[in-house]
C-alpha positions in Angstrom: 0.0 0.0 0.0 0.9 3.9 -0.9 2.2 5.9 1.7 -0.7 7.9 0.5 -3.4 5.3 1.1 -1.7 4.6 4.4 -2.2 8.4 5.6 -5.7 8.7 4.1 -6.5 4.8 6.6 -5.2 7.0 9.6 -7.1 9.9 9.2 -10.5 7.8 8.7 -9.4 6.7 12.1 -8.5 10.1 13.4 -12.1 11.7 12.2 -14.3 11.5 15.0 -17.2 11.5 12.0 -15.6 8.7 10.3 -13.9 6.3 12.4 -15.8 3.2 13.3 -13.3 1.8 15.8 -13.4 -1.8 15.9 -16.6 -1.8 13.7 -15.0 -1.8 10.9 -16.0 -4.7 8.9 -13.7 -6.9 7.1 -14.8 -5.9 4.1 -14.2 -2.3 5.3 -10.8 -2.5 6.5 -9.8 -4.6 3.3 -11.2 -1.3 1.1 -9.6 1.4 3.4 -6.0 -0.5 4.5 -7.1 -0.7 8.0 -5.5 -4.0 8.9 -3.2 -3.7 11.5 -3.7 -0.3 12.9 -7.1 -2.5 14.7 -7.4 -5.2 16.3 -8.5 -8.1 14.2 -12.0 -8.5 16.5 -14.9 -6.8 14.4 -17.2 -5.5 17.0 -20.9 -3.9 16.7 -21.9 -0.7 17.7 -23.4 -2.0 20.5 -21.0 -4.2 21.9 -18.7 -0.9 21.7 -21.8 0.4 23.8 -21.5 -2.3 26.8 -17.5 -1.6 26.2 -17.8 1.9 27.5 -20.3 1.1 29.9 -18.3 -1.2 31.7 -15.5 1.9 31.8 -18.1 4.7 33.4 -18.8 1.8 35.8 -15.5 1.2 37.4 -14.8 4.8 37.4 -14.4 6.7 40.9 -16.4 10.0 40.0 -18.6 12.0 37.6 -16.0 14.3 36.9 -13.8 11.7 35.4 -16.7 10.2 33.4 -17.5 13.4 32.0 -13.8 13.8 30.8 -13.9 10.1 29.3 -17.0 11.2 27.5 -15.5 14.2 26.1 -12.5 12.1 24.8 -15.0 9.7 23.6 -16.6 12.3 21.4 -13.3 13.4 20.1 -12.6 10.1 18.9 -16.0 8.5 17.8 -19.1 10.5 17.1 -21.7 8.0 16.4 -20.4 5.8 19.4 -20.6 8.6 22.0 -24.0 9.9 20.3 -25.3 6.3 20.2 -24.5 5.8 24.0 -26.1 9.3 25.1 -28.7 8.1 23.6 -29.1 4.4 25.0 -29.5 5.9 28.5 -30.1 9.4 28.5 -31.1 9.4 32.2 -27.8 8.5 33.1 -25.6 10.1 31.0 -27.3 13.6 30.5 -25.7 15.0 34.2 -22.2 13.3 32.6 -22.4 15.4 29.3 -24.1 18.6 30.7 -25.4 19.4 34.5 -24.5 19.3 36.7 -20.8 17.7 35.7 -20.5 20.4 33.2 -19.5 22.8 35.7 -17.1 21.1 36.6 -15.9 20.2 33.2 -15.5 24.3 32.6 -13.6 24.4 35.9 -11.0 22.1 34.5 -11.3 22.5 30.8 -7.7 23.5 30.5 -6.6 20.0 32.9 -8.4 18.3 30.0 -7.8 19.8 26.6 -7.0 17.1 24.1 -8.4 17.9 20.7 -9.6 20.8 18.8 -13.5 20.8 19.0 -15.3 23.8 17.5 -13.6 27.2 17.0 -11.9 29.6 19.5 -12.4 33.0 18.2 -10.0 35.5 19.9 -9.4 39.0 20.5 -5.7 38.9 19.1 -7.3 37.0 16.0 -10.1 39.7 15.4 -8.9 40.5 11.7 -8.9 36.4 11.3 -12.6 35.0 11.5 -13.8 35.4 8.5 -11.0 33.0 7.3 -10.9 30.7 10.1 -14.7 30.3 9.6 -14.0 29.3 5.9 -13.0 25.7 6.6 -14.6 23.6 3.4 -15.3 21.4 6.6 -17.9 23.6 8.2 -20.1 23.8 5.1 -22.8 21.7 6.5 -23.3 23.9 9.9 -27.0 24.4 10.8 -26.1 25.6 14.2 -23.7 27.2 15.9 -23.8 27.8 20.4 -21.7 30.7 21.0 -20.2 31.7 24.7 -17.4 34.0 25.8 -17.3 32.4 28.8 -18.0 34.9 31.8 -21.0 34.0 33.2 -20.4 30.3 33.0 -23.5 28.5 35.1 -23.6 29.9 38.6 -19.6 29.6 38.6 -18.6 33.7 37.3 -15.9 34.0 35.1 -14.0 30.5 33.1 -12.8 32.6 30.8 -11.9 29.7 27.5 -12.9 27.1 29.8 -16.0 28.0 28.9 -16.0 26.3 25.3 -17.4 23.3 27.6 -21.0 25.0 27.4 -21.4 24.8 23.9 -20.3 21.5 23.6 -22.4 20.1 26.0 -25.2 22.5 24.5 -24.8 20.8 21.0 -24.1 16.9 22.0 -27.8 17.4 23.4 -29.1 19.6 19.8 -27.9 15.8 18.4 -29.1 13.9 21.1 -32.6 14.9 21.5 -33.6 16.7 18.5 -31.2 14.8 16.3 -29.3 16.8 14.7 -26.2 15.5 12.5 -22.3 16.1 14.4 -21.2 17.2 11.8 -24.0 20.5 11.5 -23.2 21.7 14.8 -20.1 24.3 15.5 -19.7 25.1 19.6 -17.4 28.4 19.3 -15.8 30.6 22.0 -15.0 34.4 21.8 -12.5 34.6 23.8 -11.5 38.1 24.7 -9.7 37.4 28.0 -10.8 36.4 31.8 -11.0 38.7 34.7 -10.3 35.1 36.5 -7.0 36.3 37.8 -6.8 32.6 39.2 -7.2 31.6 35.7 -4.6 34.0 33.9 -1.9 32.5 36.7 -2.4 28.8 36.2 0.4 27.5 33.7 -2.0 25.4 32.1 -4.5 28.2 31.3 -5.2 27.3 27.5 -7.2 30.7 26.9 -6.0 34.6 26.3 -4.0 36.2 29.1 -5.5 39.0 29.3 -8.2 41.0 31.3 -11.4 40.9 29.4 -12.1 42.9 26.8 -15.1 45.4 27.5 -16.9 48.6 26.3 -16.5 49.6 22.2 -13.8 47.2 21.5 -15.9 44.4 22.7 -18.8 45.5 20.8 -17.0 45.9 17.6 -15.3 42.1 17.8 -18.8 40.7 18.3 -20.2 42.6 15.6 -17.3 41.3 13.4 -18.1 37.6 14.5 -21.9 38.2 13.6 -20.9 39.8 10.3 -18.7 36.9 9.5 -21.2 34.1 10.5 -24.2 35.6 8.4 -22.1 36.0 5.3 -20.9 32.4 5.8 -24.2 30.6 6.5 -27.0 33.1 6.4 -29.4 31.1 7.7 -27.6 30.0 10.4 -29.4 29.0 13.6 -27.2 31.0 16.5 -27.8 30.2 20.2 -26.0 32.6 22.6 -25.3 31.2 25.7 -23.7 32.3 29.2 -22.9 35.6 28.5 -23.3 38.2 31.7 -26.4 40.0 32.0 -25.5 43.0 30.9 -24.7 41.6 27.6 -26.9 39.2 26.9 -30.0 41.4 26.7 -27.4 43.8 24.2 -26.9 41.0 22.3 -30.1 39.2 21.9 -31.9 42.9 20.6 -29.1 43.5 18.9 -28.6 40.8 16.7 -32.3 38.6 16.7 -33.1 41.0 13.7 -29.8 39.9 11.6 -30.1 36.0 11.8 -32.3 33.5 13.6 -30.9 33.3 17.2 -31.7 33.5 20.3 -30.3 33.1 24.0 -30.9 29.9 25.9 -30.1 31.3 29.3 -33.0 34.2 28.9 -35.7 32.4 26.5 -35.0 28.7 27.0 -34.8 29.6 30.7 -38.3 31.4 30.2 -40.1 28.5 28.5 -39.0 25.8 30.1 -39.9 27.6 33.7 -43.4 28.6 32.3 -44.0 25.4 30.7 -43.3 23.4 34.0 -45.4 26.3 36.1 -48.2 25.3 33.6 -48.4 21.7 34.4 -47.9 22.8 38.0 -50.9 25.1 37.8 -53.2 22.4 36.2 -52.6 19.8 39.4 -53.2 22.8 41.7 -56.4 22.9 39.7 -56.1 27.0 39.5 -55.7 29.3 36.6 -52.4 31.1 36.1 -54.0 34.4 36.4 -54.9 34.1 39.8 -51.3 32.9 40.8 -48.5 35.3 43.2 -45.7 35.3 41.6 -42.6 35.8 43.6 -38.9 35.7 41.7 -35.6 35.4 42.9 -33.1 36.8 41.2 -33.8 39.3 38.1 -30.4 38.8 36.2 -30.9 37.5 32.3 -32.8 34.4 33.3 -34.9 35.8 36.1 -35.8 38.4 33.8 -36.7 36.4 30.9 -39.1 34.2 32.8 -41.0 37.0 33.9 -41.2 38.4 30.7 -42.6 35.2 28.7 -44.7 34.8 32.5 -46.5 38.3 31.1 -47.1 37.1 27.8 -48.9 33.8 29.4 -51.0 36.1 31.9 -52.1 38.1 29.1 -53.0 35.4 27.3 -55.5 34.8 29.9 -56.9 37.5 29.7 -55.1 40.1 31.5 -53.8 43.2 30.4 -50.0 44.3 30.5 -50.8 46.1 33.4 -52.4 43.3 35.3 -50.3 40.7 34.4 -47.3 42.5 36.2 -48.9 43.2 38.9 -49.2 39.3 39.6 -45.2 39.0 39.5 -42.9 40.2 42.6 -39.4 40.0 41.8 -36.5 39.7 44.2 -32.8 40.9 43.6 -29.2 40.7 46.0 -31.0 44.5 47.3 -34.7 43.5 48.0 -37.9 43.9 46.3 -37.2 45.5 43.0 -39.2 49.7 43.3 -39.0 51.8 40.9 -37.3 54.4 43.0 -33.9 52.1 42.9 -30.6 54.0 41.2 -29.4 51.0 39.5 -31.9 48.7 37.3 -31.1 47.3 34.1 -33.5 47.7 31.6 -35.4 44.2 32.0 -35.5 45.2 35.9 -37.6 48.4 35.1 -40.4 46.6 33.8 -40.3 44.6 36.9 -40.4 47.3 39.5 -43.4 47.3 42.1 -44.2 51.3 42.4 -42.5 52.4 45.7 -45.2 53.4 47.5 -46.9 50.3 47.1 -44.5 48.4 49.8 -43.2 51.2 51.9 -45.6 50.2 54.9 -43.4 47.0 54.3 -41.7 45.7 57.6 -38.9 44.4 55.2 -38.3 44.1 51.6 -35.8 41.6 51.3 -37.3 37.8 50.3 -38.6 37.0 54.1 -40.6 40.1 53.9 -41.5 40.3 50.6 -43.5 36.4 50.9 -44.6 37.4 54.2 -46.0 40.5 52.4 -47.2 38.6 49.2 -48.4 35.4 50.7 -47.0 34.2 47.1 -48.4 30.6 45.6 -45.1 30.3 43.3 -41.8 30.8 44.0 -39.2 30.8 41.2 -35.4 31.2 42.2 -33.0 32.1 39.2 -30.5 34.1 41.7 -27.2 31.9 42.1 -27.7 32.7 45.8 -27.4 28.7 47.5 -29.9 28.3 50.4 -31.4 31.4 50.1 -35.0 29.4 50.1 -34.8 28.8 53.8 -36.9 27.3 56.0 -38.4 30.9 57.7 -39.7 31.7 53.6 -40.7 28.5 52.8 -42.7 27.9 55.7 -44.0 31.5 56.1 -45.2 30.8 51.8 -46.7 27.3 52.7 -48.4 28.7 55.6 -50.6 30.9 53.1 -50.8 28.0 50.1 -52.0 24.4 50.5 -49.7 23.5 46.9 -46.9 25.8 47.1 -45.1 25.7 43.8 -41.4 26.0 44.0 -38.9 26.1 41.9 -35.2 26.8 42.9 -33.7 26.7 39.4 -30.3 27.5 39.6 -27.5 25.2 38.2 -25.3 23.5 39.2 -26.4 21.7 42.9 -24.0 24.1 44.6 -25.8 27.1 43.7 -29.3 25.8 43.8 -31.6 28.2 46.4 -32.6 25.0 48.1 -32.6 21.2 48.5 -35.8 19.7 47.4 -35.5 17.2 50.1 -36.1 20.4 52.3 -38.7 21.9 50.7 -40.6 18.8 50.6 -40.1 18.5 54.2 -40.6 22.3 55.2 -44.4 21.8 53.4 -45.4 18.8 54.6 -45.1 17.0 51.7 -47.2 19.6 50.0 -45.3 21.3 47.8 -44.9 21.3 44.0 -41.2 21.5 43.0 -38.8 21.3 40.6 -35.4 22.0 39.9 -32.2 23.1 37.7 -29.9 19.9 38.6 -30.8 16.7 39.0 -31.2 15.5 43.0 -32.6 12.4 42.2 -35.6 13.1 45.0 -38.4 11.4 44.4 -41.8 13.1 42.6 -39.1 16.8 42.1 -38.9 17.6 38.1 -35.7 18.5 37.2 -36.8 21.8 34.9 -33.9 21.5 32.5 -33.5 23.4 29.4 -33.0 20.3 27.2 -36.5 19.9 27.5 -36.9 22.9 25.3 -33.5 24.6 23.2 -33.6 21.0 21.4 -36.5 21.5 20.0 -36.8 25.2 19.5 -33.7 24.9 17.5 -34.9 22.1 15.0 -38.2 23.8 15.0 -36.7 26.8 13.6 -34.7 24.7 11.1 -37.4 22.9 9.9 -39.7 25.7 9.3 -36.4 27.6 7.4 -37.3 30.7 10.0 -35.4 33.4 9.8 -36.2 34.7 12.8 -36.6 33.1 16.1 -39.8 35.1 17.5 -41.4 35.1 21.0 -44.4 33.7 19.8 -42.1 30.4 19.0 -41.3 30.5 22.7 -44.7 30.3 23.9 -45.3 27.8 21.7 -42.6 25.6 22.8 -43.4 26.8 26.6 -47.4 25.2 26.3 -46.5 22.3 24.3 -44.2 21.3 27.0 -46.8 22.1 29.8 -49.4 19.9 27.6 -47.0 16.9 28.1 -47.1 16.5 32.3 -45.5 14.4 33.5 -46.5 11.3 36.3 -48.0 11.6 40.0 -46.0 15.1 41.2 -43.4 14.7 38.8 -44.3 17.7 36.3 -42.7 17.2 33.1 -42.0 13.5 30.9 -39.2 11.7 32.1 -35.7 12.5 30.6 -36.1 9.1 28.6 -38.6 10.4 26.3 -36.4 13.8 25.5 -36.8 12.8 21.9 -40.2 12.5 21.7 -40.5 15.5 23.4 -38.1 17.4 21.3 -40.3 16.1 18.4 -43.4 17.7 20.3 -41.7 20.7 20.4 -40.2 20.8 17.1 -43.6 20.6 15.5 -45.1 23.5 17.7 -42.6 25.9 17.2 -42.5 25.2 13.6 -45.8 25.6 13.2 -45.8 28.7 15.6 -43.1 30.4 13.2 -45.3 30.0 10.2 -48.1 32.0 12.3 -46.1 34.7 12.9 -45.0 35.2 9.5 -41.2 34.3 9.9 -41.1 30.7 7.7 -40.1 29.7 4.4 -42.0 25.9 4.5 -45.7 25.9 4.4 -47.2 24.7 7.1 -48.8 21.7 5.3 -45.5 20.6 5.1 -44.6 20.6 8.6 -46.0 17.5 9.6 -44.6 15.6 12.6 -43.7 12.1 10.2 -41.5 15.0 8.1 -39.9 16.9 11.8 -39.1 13.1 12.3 -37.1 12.2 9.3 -34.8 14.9 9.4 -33.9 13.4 13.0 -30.0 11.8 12.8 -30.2 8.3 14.5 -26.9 7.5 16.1 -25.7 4.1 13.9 -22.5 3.2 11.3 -23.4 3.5 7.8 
């Protein structure tokens, strides 16, 4: 054999979308000169499966699993893809959260092989040719992060690359779309993690982060770049600080579909779960009290899509605030504060409303409110404590609560807690799994998956609010079983299909598809869904 056909047999096997591993047939490795560089066994995908299975098992920890995983992926696609897949219950807080955080932590500890694209400051006058790679010409969907608002963890600077690849191994595993149409990418413009710029094995930028104009202009040049190579493009932003992810979202929703996961997924997969809650409380959502946590990007955005479902009930704008209370690091959110961000004005209670108040802080404010739902987006861990969640269930025979903050270290409260603090009474789900029994872990999955190949499938090109909602009651349609709110993480793919549909159909109502709606049928969503086995 060539010295030519022997490079081209170890690059099959170096091409995470091409290698087969020990799958190879005979027939196979005859054609493409694999013989000796495998072992002569020729295995099947699924005993490959019970191969790596057997590895997680005799691991010590999840953090070690997740890093096997991620070397997994960089060496096999459709054998990581096709595992995710065989046990999604298992394997979804390996590949995302709550290990994820970890995985950000450490990303630098665990850098193998290039996945995806890091786009940095010092390379701004690059992107446009480092985004021409003849192998990107299938992409579909890109997750973008620069990293400084990485879960409830702050600043991981390049380490945070590990959100969009977690973000897009669950795009393939529950909406099914094809490895090699997703692109996770990192603008990296520096870390204000000192602790990160120190460490010798920092693989990101030195360099304080970028801010102000100059950050502005090298995300408008990414932007520009990425429309003129894909214009139809379906961009996610995700974990960017709150005072740029709102900037971001109105900035660029209007120049290609996108949208941010941490303010709208956050919003309808929140709202969707508050829906099924509301039905087993046998209430209507307009006569709920609202009380939120935490008003950053997420907080925000749930109370925002929250409106848009009051109204919808027949409230008016007016009204439909006036059921929401929401809850920052300073108290009560009034109107007379110095400092609130846009999004926070349109939550603000009118001063003089509260200022017979005893205290405004989250104690006073549900001893005030007497609320029936509490929603925690804050970061804050145990800042549900027993004094608010008893005072809430004293006024509320199904308190609804939802401590949603990611991962378990940050989360407002234990549901083990809150189910013992109500008597059993309450109604609760989660951002991390705590494997607590009848608690709904109210994970984004169940919704970004969908939304995304909603938006594909309709050929949007925009991703509008009314797709949002769509995607928000569709999942609150679906329940779940006894308290348990939402469908078990083993059916995300029929539930991403669910989704799919709605918001596709959703995004032909409001004017922003190029397919018909007759031809958005759920046996079409269902064939452009990539199964997970060798061709």
């Amino acid at each position: 054999m060539s010295p030519a056909h022997h490079a081209a047999a170890r690059a099959l096997l170096a091409d995470p979308l091409t290698n087969k591993g020990t799958a190879f047939t005979e027939a196979e490795r005859d054609a493409f000169g694999l013989h000796g560089l495998l072992p002569p066994h020729v295995g099947t995908l699924e005993s490959q499966i019970a191969r790596r299975r057997r590895v997680l098992d005799g691991m010590a920890d999840d953090f070690h699993r997740y890093a096997f995983l991620r070397e997994l992926q960089d060496s096999n696609e459709v054998l990581f893809h096709a595992l995710v897949q065989a046990d999604l219950p298992r394997l979804l807080p390996l590949v995302y959260t709550p290990t994820v955080g970890a995985g950000c932590e450490r990303f630098s500890e665990i850098w193998r092989k290039p996945r995806g694209l890091f786009l940095s400051y010092p390379n701004r006058d690059r992107i446009a040719d480092i985004l021409a790679d003849p192998a990107l010409d299938r992409i579909k969907v890109i997750v973008v992060s620069d990293g400084e608002r990485i879960l409830g963890l702050g600043d991981q600077g390049a380490g945070g690359m590990g959100i969009p690849i977690g973000k897009l191994a669950l795009y393939t595993a529950c909406a099914g779309i094809h490895p090699a149409e997703v692109l996770p990418i990192l603008l990296d413009v520096g870390t204000d993690n000192a602790a990160l710029r120190d460490d010798p094995l920092y693989v990101g930028w030195r360099n304080p982060r970028v801010r102000g104009e100059d950050y502005a202009a090298f995300v408008d040049s990414f932007v520009e770049a990425v429309a003129a190579r894909w214009p139809d493009v379906l961009l996610q932003w995700e974990d960017f600080a709150g005072h740029n992810a709102h900037d971001l979202l109105g900035r660029y929703r209007d120049r290609l579909p996108s949208f941010n996961d941490d303010i709208q997924g956050t919003a309808a997969t929140a709202v969707g779960t508050l829906l099924s809650a509301i039905r087993r409380t046998g209430a209507r959502l307009a006569d709920q009290r609202i009380v939120l946590f935490g008003a950053g990007a997420a907080g925000s955005g749930v109370a925002e899509l929250l409106v848009q479902a009051l109204q919808a009930e027949g409230l008016d704008e007016a009204a439909a605030r006036a059921r929401i209370w929401a809850v920052d690091r300073d108290g009560l959110i009034v109107s007379d504060m110095a400092t609130l961000t846009p999004p926070q004005v349109r939550l603000a209670r009118d001063a003089a409303e509260v200022v017979d108040w005893p205290a405004q802080d989250l104690l006073g404010t549900v001893q005030a409110v007497r609320p029936t739902v509490l929603i925690g987006a804050s970061g804050q861990a145990g800042s549900f404590t027993e004094a608010v969640v008893r005072a809430m269930a004293a006024g509320c025979a199904r308190p609804v609560i939802f401590p949603l903050s990611n991962p378990i270290s940050r989360a407002e409260a234990h549901p083990a807690d809150l189910l013992a603090w109500t008597e059993g009474r309450a109604l609760v789900g989660t951002g991390s799994p705590f494997g607590v029994a009848g608690v709904t872990q109210v994970n984004n999955v169940y919704i970004f998956p969908g939304v995304g190949l909603g938006a594909i499938a309709a050929g949007a090109h925009r991703v509008t609010d009314g797709m949002f909602m769509a995607a928000a009651r569709a999942l609150g349609a679906m329940g779940g079983e006894g308290d348990t709110l939402l469908p078990p993480i083993a059916a995300l793919r029929e539930v991403a299909l669910g989704i799919t549909v709605a918001v596709a159909r959703a995004a032909v109502a409001d004017g922003v598809a190029s397919v018909a709606a007759v031809d958005l049928t759920e046996e079409r969503i269902a064939g452009l869904m990539w199964q997970a086995v060798y061709d």
